[in-house]
C-alpha positions in Angstrom: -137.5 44.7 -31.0 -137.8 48.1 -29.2 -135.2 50.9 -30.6 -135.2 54.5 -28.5 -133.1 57.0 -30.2 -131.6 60.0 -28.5 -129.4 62.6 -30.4 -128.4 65.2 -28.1 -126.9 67.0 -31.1 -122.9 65.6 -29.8 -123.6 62.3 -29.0 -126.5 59.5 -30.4 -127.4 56.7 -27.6 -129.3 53.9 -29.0 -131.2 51.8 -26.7 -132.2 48.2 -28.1 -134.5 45.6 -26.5 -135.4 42.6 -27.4 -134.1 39.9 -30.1 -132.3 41.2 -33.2 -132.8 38.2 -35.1 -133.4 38.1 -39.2 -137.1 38.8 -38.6 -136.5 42.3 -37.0 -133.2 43.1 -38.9 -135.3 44.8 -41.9 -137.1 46.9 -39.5 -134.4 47.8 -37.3 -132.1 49.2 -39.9 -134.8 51.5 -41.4 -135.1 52.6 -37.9 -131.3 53.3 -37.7 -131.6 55.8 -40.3 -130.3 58.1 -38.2 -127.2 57.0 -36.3 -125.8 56.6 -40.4 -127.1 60.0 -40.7 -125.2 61.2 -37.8 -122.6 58.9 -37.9 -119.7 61.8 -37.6 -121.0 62.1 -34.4 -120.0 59.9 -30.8 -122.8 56.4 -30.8 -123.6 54.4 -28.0 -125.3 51.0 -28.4 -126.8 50.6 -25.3 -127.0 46.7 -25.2 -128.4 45.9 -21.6 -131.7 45.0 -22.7 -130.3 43.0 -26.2 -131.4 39.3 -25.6 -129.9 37.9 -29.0 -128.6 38.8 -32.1 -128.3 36.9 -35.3 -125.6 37.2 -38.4 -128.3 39.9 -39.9 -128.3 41.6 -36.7 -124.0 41.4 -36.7 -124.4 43.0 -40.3 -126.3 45.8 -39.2 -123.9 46.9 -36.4 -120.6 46.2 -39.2 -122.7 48.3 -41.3 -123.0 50.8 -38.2 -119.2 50.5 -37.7 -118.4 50.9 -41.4 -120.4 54.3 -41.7 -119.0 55.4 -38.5 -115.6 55.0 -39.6 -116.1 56.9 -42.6 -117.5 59.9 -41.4 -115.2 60.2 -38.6 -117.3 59.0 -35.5 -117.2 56.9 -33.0 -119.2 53.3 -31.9 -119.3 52.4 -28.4 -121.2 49.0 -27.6 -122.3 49.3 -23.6 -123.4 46.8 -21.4 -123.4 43.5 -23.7 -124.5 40.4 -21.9 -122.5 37.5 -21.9 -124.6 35.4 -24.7 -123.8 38.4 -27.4 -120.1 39.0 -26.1 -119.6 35.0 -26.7 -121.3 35.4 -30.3 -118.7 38.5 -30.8 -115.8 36.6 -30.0 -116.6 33.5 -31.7 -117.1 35.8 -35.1 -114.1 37.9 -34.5 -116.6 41.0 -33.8 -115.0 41.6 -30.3 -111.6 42.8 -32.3 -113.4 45.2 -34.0 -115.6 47.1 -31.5 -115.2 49.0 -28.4 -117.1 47.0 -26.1 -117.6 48.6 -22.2 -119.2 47.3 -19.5 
């Protein structure tokens, strides 16, 4: 699982590649320290390059989501392929994100 951060000190884009399955899900929160750091701010998920994601993974962006919402922010998920928008819907994810193309 690759994770590039950018914080351009308005806005945090997060680029993830690869599969955020339970494996990687330890790893890949510590290394989203700071979008819950800067979670007053405007996040992008960029998800082009996301092959899968598993429940773990679905907790980490909830968890995302929740410290977004209480700081004031805001989550944007961006280019999801059609595998993780299916595994959205199915949970009920897809009514709680802003998902773009």
């Amino acid at each position: 699982m690759e994770i590039a951060i950018t914080n351009d000190n308005q806005n945090i884009t997060v680029n993830l590649e690869g599969r955020l399955d339970t494996l990687q899900a330890a790893e890949c929160e510590t290394r989203l320290a700071p979008v819950y750091e800067n979670a007053d701010k405007e996040i992008v998920m960029e998800c082009e390059k996301l092959e899968y994601i598993s429940s773990s993974g679905l907790r980490i962006f909830l968890s995302i989501l929740k410290a977004v919402k209480a700081k004031g922010g805001t989550l944007t998920l961006r280019h999801v392929n059609n595998e993780i928008r299916n595994i959205f819907s199915i949970t009920g994810f897809h009514k709680l994100f802003t998902i773009q193309d």
